[in-house]
C-alpha positions as CSV (number, residue, x, y, z in Angstrom):
1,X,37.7,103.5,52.9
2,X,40.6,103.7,50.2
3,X,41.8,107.2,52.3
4,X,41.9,105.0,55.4
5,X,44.4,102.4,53.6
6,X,46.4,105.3,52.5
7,X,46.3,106.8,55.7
8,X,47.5,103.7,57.8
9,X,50.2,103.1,54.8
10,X,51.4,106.3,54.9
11,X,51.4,106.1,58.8
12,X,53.3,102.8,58.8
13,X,55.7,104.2,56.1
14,X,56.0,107.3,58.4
15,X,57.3,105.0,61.6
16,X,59.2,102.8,59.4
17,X,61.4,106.0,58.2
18,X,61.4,107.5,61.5
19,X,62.9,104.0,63.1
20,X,65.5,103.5,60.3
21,X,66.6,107.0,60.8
22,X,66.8,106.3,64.8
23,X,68.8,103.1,64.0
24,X,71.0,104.9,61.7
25,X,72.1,107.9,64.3
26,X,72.5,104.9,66.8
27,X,75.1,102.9,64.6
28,X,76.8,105.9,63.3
29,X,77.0,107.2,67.2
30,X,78.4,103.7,67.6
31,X,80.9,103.6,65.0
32,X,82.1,106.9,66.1
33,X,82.4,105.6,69.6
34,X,84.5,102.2,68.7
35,X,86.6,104.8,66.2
36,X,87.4,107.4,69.3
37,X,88.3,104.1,71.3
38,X,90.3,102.4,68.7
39,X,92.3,106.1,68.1
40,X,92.3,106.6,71.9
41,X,94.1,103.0,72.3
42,X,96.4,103.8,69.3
43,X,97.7,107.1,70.8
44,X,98.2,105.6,74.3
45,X,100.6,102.6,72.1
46,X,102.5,105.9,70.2
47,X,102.9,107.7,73.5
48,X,104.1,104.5,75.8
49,X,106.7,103.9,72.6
50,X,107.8,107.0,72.2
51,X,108.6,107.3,76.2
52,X,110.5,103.5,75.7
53,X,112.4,105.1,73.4
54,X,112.8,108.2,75.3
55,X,114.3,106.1,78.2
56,X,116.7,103.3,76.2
57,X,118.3,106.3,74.7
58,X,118.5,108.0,78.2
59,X,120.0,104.4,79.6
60,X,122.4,104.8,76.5
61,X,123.8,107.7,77.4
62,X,124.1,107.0,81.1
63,X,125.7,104.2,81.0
64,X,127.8,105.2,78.1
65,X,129.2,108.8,80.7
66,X,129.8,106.4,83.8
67,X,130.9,102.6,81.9
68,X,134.1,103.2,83.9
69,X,131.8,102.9,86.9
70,X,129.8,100.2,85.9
71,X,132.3,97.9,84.8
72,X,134.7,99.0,87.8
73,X,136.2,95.9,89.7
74,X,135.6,98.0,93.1
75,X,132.2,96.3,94.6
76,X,131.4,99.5,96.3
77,X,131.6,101.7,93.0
78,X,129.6,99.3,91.3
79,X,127.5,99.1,94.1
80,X,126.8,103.0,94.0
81,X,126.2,103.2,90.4
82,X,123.6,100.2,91.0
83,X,121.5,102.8,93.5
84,X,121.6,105.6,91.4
85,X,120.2,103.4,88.5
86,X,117.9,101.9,90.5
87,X,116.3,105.6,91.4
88,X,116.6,107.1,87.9
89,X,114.9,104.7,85.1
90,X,111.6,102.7,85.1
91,X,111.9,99.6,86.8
92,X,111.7,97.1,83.2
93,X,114.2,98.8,82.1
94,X,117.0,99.0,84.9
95,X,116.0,95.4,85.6
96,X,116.3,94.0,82.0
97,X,120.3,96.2,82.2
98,X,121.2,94.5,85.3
99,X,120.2,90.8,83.7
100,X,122.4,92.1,80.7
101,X,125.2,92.9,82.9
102,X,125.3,90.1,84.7
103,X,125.6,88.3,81.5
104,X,128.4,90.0,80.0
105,X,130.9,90.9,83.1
106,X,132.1,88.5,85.6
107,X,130.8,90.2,88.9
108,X,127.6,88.7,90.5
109,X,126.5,91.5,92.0
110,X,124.4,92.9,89.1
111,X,122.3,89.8,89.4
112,X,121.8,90.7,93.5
113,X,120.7,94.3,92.6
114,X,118.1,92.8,90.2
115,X,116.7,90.7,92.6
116,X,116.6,93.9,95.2
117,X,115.3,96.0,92.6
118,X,112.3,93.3,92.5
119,X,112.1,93.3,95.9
120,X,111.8,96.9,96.2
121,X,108.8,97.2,93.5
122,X,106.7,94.3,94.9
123,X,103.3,95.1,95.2
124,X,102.2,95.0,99.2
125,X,98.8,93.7,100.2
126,X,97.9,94.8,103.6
127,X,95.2,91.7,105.0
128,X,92.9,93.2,107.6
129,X,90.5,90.3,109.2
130,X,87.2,90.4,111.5
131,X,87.1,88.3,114.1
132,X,84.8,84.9,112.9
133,X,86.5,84.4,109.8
134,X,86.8,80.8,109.2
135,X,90.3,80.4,109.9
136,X,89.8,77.3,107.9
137,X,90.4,79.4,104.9
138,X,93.0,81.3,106.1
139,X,95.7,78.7,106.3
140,X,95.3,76.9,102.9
141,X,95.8,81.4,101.8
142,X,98.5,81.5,103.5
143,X,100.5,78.5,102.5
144,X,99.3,79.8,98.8
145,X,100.0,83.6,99.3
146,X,103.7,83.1,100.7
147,X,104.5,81.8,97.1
148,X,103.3,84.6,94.7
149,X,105.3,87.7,93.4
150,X,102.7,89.8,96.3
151,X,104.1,90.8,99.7
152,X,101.3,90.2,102.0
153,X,101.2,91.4,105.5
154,X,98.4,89.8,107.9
155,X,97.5,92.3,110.8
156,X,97.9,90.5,113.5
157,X,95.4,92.0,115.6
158,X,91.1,91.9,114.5
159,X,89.7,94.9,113.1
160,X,86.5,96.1,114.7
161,X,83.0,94.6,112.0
162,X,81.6,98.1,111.7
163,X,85.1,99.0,109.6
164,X,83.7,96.4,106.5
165,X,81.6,94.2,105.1
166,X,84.4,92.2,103.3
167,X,86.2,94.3,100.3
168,X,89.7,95.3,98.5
169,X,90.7,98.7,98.7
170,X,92.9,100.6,96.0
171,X,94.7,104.0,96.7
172,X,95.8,104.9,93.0
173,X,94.1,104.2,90.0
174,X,97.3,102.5,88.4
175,X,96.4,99.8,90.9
176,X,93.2,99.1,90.0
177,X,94.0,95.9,87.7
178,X,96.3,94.6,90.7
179,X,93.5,95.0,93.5
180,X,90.6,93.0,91.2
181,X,93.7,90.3,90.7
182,X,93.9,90.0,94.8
183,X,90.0,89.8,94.9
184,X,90.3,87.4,92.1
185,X,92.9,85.6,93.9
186,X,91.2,84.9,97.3
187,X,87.4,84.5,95.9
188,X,89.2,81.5,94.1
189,X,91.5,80.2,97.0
190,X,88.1,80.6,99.6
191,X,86.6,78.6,96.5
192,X,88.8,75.7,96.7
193,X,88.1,75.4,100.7
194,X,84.3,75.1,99.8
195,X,83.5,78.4,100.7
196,X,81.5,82.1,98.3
197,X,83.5,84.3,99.1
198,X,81.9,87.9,98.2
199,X,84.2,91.0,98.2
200,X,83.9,94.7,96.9
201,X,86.1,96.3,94.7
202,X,86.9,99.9,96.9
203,X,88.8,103.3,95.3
204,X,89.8,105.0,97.9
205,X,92.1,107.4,95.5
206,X,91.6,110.3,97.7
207,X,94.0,108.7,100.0
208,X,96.8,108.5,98.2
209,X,98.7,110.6,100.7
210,X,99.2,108.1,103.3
211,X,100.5,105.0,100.9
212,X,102.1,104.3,98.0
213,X,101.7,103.4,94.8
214,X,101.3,99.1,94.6
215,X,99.8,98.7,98.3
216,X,96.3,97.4,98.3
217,X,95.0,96.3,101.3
218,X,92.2,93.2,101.4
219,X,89.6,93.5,104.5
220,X,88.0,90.3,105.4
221,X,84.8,89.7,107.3
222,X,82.5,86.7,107.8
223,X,79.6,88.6,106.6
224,X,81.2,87.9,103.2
225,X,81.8,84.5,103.5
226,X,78.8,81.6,103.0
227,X,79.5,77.8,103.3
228,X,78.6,76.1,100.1
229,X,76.9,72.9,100.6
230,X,75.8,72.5,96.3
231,X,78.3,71.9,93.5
232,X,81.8,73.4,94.3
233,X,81.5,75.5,91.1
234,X,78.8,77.8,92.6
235,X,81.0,79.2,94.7
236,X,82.7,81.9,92.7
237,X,81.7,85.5,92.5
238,X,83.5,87.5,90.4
239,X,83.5,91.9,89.8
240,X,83.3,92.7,86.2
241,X,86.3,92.6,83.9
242,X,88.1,95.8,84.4
């Protein structure tokens, strides 16, 4: 009998050592995970720096060869300097040189090419609709869309129902955060209207040839779209957080 008790207790000391020893690889494996992501995030903030730097120092020296250009009282030479700057330097930073500009010279223009430089780099949202989509949502979206910092473009012609089930398609993956905001966007606005709106989140990043980098397009169909007749609240759906 007493070689039974010892038996069990060594048995349960056995699976007692065996699951600390499985909960210790677990938390070490997850403290190495957090540690690669925290060193991953940390060298992504040295690198984006280091390439801020890179192009302020490059904007320096641009603008320190061609200041005769820049501050020029001939409209078109100012006007050709704007272009080239526009072209050659990341948009926050051209932008944020034209405010500056504006600010310390007398010409007007360098506001105007900020304002084209925004226009130039707005994100595009292509809206492709089945025929049956409550057009009751559609107008309250388009009274809402036609204010936002998004360029949307309605097709003005139905798609054929085979071509989607209702989703938001993305051709690079730098647009990714973008597209989820435009799904975000419209499940909300279809909200409001008393209406679930479901959409999927689509890569297509094997397209990439034939767009560009900020155009998403949004594909609506009324096999996505349910009445709500409950609480307004039930309405959302919402992809996970990117």
């Amino acid at each position: 009998m007493k070689n039974k008790y010892i038996a069990a207790i060594t048995s349960v000391i056995a699976i007692t050592v065996t699951l600390f020893q499985v909960y210790i690889q677990n938390s070490n494996k997850n403290k190495e995970l957090a540690l690669a992501r925290i060193q991953s995030e940390a060298n992504y903030k040295l690198t984006k720096l280091h390439e801020d730097r890179t192009w302020k120092y490059k904007m320096t020296e641009f603008m320190a060869k061609y200041k005769d250009d820049i501050f020029s009282e001939d409209l078109e030479t100012r006007r050709n300097i704007q272009r080239i700057m526009m072209v050659s330097f990341p948009i926050d930073i051209a932008s944020k040189i034209f405010g500056d500009l504006a600010k310390v010279s007398n010409h007007s223009d360098w506001l105007s090419a900020k304002e084209i430089l925004k226009r130039i780099n707005q994100p595009t949202v292509y809206i492709q609709i089945v025929k049956g989509f409550p057009e009751k949502i559609l107008e309250p979206i388009a009274d809402t869309i036609a204010c936002g910092d998004i360029s949307y473009v309605t097709n003005d012609e139905y798609v054929d129902s085979s071509l989607t089930n209702g989703d938001v398609r993305y051709f690079f993956n730098e647009d990714k955060k973008l597209a989820q905001q435009v799904l975000n966007d419209f499940v909300s606005m279809a909200c409001g209207e008393g209406y679930k709106l479901k959409l999927k989140l689509l890569p297509l990043t094997k397209n990439k040839d034939r767009n560009i980098k900020g155009t998403i397009e949004i594909w609506l169909s009324p096999k996505s779209v349910h009445l709500v007749t409950n609480k307004k609240n039930e309405c959302y759906y919402k992809e996970p957080n990117i």
